[in-house]
N, C-alpha and C positions, 0 to 999 in steps of 0.2 A: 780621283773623285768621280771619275765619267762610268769607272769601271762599278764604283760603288753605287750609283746612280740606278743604274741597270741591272745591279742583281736588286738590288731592290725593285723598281718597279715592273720586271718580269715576273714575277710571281703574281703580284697584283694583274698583270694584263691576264695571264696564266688563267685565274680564277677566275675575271671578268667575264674571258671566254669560255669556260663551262658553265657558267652560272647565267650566260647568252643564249643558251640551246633553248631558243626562244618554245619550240612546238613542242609540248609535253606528250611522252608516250601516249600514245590512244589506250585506255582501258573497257573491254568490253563490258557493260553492266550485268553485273548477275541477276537471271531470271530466273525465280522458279518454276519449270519447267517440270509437270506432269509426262510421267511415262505416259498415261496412256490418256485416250479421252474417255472420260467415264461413259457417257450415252453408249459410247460403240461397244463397249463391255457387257450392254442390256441386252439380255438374251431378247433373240426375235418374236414376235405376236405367235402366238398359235396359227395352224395351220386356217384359211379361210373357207368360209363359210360357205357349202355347198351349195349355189341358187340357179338359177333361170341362167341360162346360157349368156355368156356376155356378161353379166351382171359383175364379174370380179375383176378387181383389179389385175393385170398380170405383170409385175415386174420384169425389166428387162436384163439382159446377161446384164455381168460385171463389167466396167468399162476400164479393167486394166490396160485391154488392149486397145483400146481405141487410141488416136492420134491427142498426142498430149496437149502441143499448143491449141488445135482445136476442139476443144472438147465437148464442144457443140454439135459435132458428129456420133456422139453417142447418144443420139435419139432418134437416128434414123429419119429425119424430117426435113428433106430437101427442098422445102418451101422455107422451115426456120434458115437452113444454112444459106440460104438468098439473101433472106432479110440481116443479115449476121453482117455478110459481105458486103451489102450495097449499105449498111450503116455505117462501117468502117470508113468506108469510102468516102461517103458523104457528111458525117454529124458534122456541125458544126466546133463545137468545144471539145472533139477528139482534133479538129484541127488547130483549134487556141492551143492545145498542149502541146501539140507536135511544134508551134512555132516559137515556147517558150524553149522546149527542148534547143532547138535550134540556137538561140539566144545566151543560153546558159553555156554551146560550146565553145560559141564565138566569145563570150568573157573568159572561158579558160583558156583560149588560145590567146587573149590578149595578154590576160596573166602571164602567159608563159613567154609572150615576146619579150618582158622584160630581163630574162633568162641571156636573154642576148644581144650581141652588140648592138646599137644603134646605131646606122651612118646614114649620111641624105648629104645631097650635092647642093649646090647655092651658085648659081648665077645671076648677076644683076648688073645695073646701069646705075652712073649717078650723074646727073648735072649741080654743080652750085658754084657761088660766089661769097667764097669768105669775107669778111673785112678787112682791114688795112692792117690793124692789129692781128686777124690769127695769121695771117697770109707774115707777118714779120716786116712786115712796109710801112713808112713813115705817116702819120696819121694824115689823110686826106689823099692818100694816095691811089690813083683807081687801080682794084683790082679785077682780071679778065677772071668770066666764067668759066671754069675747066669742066670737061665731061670726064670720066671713070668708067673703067669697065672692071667686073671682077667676078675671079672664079674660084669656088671652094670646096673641099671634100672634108666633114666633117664627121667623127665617129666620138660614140661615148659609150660608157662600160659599167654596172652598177659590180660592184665586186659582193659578192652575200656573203658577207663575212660571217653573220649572225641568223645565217637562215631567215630571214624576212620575206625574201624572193619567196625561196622554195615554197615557203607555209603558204604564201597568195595562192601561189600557183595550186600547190595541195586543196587548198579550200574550195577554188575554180572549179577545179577538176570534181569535187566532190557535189560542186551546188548541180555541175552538170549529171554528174549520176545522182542526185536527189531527181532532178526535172526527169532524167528517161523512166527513174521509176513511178514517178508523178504520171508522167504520160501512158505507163501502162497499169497503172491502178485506175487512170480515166476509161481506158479502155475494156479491162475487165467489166467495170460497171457499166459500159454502155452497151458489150455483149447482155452482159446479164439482163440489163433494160429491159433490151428487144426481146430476150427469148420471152422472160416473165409476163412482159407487155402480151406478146404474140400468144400464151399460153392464157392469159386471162382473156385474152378476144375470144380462142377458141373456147371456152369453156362457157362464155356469155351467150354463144352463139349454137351450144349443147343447150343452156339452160332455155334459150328462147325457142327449141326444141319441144322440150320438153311441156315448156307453156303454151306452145301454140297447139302440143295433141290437150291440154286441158282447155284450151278453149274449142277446140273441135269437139269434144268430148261436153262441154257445155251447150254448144249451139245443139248439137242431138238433143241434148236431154231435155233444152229447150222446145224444141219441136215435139217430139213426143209428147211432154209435159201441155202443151199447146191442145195438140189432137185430146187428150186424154180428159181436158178442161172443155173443151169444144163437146165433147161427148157426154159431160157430167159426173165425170168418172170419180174426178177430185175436186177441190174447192180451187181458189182464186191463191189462197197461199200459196200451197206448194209453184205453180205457175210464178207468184212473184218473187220466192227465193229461188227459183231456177233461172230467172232474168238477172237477179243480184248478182247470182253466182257468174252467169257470164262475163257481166262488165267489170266483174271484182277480175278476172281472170286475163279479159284485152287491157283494162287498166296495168296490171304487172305485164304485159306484152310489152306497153308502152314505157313502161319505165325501164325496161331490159332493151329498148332500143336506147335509150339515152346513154343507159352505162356502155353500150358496144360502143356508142359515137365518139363517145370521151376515150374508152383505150383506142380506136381507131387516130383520131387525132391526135394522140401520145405518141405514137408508135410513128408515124406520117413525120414528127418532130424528129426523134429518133432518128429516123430514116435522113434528114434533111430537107425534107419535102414541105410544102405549105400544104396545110390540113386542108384545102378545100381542092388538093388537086390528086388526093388518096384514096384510094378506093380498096378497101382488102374484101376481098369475096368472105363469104360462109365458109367457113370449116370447122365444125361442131369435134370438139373433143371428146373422141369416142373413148366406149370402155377398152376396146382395143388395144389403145396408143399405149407402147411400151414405153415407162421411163427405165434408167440404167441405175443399177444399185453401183451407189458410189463408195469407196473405199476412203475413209478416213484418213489412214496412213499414221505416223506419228506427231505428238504435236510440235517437236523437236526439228520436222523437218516443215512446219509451218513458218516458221521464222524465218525462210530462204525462199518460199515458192509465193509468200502474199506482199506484193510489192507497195501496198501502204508502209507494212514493216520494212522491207530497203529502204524505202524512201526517208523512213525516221533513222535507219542506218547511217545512210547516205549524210542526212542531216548532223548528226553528233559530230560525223570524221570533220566535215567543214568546219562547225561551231569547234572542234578543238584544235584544228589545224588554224582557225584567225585567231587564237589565245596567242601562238607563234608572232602571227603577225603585227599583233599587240605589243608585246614583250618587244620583239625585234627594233620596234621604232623609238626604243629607252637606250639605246646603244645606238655606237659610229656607225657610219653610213660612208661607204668611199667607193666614190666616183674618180672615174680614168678618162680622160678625155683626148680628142686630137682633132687638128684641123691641118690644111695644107691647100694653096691653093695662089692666086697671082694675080694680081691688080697692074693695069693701064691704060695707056692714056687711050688705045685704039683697041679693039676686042682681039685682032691680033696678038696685039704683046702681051697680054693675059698669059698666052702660053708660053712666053719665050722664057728662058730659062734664068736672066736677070730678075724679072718681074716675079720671082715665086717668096713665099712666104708660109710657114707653119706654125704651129700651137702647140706643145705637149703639155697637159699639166693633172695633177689629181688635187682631188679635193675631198677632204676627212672630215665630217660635218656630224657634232652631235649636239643634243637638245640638253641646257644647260638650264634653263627658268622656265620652266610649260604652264604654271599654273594646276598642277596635279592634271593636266589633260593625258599625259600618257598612263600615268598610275591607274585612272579612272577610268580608260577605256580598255586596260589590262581586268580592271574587275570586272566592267560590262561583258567582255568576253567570257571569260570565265563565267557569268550568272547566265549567259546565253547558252553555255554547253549543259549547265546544270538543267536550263529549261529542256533541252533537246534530249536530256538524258529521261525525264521525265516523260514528255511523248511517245518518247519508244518505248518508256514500260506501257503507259497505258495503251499504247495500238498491241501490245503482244499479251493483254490483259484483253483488250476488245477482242482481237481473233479467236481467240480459247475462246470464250463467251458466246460467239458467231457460230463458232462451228459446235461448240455444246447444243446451242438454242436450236439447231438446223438439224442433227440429228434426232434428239428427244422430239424436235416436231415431226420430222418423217415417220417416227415408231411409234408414237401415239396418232398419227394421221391413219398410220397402217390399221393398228388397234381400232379405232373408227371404223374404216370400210369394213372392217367383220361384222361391226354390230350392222350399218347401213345394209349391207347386201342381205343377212336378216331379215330385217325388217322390211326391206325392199320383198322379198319373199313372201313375207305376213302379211303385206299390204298390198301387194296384188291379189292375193287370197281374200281377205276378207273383202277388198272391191267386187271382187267378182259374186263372190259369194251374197254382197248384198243387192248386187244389180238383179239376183235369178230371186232372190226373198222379195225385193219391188216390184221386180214384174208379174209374180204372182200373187201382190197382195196380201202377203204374209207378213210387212212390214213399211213403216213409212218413208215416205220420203227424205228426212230429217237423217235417218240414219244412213239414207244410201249418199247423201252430200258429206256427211262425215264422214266417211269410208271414200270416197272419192276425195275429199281434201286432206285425207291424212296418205294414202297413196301421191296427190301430185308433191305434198310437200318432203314426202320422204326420198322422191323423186328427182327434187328440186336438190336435196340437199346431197345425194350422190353426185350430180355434177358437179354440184361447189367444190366436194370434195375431192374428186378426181381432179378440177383446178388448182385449189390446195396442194396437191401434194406435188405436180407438176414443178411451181412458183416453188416451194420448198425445197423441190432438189435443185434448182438454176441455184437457189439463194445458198445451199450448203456448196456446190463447186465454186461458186463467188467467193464464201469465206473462207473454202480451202485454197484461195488463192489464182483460180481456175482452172484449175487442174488438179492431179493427188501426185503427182512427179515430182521432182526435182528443180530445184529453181534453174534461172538459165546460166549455161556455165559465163562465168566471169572472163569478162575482155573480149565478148560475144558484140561486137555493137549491134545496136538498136538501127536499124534500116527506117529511115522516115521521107517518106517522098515530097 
């Protein structure tokens, strides 16, 4: 009968047990993934436009070779690579990240203590007085207060029969590599910040340039205009749009102080610093300044180097590693236990070798009536991977997009400086040409302020644009992840101070 017992219910345990394998394969989701990036395919602008020295844009090399983790070394700008450093150093919420990192590995390590034995020692003391009855004495009989001493070594043992362990521990381990890549997707961003930030100061600080020669340039015109009225020469108009003109021109001075104040105190946050204890000198972003022509690379190898995508990576393996964990807790559960250790009357005999005493026992414990609590946290897990499966296409649907948007803007930015340097060309020209037509009389005044406000604004709009294009390439090594390299090789730890 025992023999018939047992072939039958071996089969049943048999399949219990496969049908346990609580962690489902990880399957990686299929992305359609473009060979190439289409922008990078767009043949380059024509060659640029012959002007005034200085006036063009000059690209700088390729930054294959430059240092990959920092890639902020490909600008040659040992004032940004300061501010890069001492951000790191300092931001605030690159330090929130590093101490969730921290957080996520001390739960994996917890997770994984379970993996292993449990033992802890137990010493203690007891004084009491039973009564007559536990004590075994006749009712009213007095019984003396006894003291105890006792010592114990206890160990316990989760057997994973059903992989439950393993999957925690799996998922731990996974929320922890979600946080380091959390931590350096914060960080990416807060490089990028500062350069961006540091590249719109300088650029506000070319254009306050630019507006302070149009108001030197007014305050003359003013004074001549002044003599020339003093003299009879012209009416009282011209005189009062030459005073317009000036205060139209300090007016935008003043408004170009307030936008520097604002990236100033941005960058000072950045930094860690309190905005009023910041101070960033002038450095006008000249035509000079080489930016580095960035190589796209494939978008295939975007999915390894932009640690927003690890991090949705990171996230799925968890979300499907607790489906495990789920599953697991619908099945036995066996626990191994032991104790050993010796009770008496004085702490002495504790250890003597009459006074010892042990425990061996296990315990096979499974959930018989839950109220669908385990069925139901089996589906929540499961809708949890499904969401995380969802994230990661859109972050690898966002980066394609990032990095589209960032090239097309560099190549129509480029396209731009051709026409501006142009025109930058024509309107130096025709200023000049109508300063020598006014001074001789030959034409009015009306015309020689248009010529000079279509020069400052064409002026104006060069510097914007050489900020443009600056902020554009920080925002395309951003999207590529920051850098065009290879993601970092795996089981590299992350160093966090």
């Amino acid at each position: 009968m025992k023999t018939m017992i047992a072939r039958g219910v071996a089969p049943l345990l048999a399949a219990l047990i496969l049908s346990a394998c609580a962690t489902p394969e990880f399957k990686q989701p299929q992305i359609e993934t473009p060979t190439a990036f289409r922008e990078s395919q767009v043949p380059a602008p024509a060659a640029e436009v012959e002007g005034i020295e200085g006036s063009r844009w000059k690209p700088a090399q390729p930054a294959e070779q430059q240092p990959r983790g920092q890639w902020w070394l490909a600008f040659n700008d040992p004032a940004l690579t300061a501010l890069v450093d001492e951000a790191s150093a300092n931001n605030a919420n690159l330090a929130v990240a590093a101490a969730r990192v921290k957080q996520a590995r001390a739960i994996a390590g917890i997770a994984n203590a379970d993996r292993l034995p449990q033992v802890g020692l137990g010493v203690g003391a007891q004084r009491a007085r039973p009564s007559a009855l536990e004590a075994n004495q006749p009712q009213g009989a007095s019984v003396p207060a006894q003291t105890s001493y006792s010592a114990s070594l206890s160990a316990s043992y989760e057997v994973d029969l059903f992989g439950r362990v393993a999957a925690g521990v799996s998922a731990a381990r996974s929320d922890a590599a979600t946080s380091e890549a959390n931590y350096r997707s914060v960080l990416l961003a807060l490089q990028a910040d500062v350069a961006q930030t540091y590249f719109r100061l300088r650029a506000t600080d070319a254009e306050l340039d630019t507006v302070a020669q149009t108001v030197r340039l007014r305050e003359e015109s003013v004074k001549v205009t002044q003599r020339r009225f003093d003299l009879g020469d012209i009416g009282e108009f011209d005189l009062s749009r030459a005073r317009t003109e000036l205060a139209t021109a300090r007016a935008e001075a003043i408004g170009l102080q307030r936008q520097r104040a604002t990236a100033e105190h941005a960058l000072a946050v950045l930094l860690g610093k309190p905005a009023a204890n910041y101070v960033a000198g002038p450095s006008p972003l000249l035509d000079s300044t080489l930016m580095p022509a960035i190589p796209a690379g494939l978008p295939s190898s975007l999915l390894e180097r932009r640690p927003d995508i690890v991090a949705a990576q990171r996230a799925m393996e968890a979300s499907n590693s607790r489906i495990g964990v789920a599953r697991g807790a619908m099945f036995p559960a066996l626990t191994i236990s032991a104790s050993g250790g010796g009770v008496g009357g004085a702490f002495a005999d504790v250890f003597k070798w009459s006074s010892r005493s042990w425990v061996l026992g296990a315990l096979m414990s499974v959930p018989l009536i839950d109220g669908g609590r385990n069925r139901n946290n089996v589906i929540r897990s499961e809708a949890v991977l499904e969401e995380s499966v969802g994230t990661y296409r859109q972050s690898v649907l966002t980066a394609f997009a990032e990095v589209e948007d960032n090239l097309a803007g560099l190549r129509i930015l480029s396209s731009q400086a051709e026409q501006i340097d142009a025109a930058l060309v024509s309107a130096r020209r025709s200023a000049d040409l109508a300063q020598k037509l006014y001074d001789a009389g030959r034409s009015s005044y009306l015309d020689l302020l248009d010529a000079q406000r279509n020069l400052a604004s064409v002026e104006r709009s060069a510097v914007q644009l050489r900020g443009n294009r600056a902020v554009t390439t920080v925002a395309l090594i951003r999207a590529l992840g920051g850098g065009w390299d290879a993601a970092r090789p795996e089981g590299k730890a992350l160093a966090l101070n």
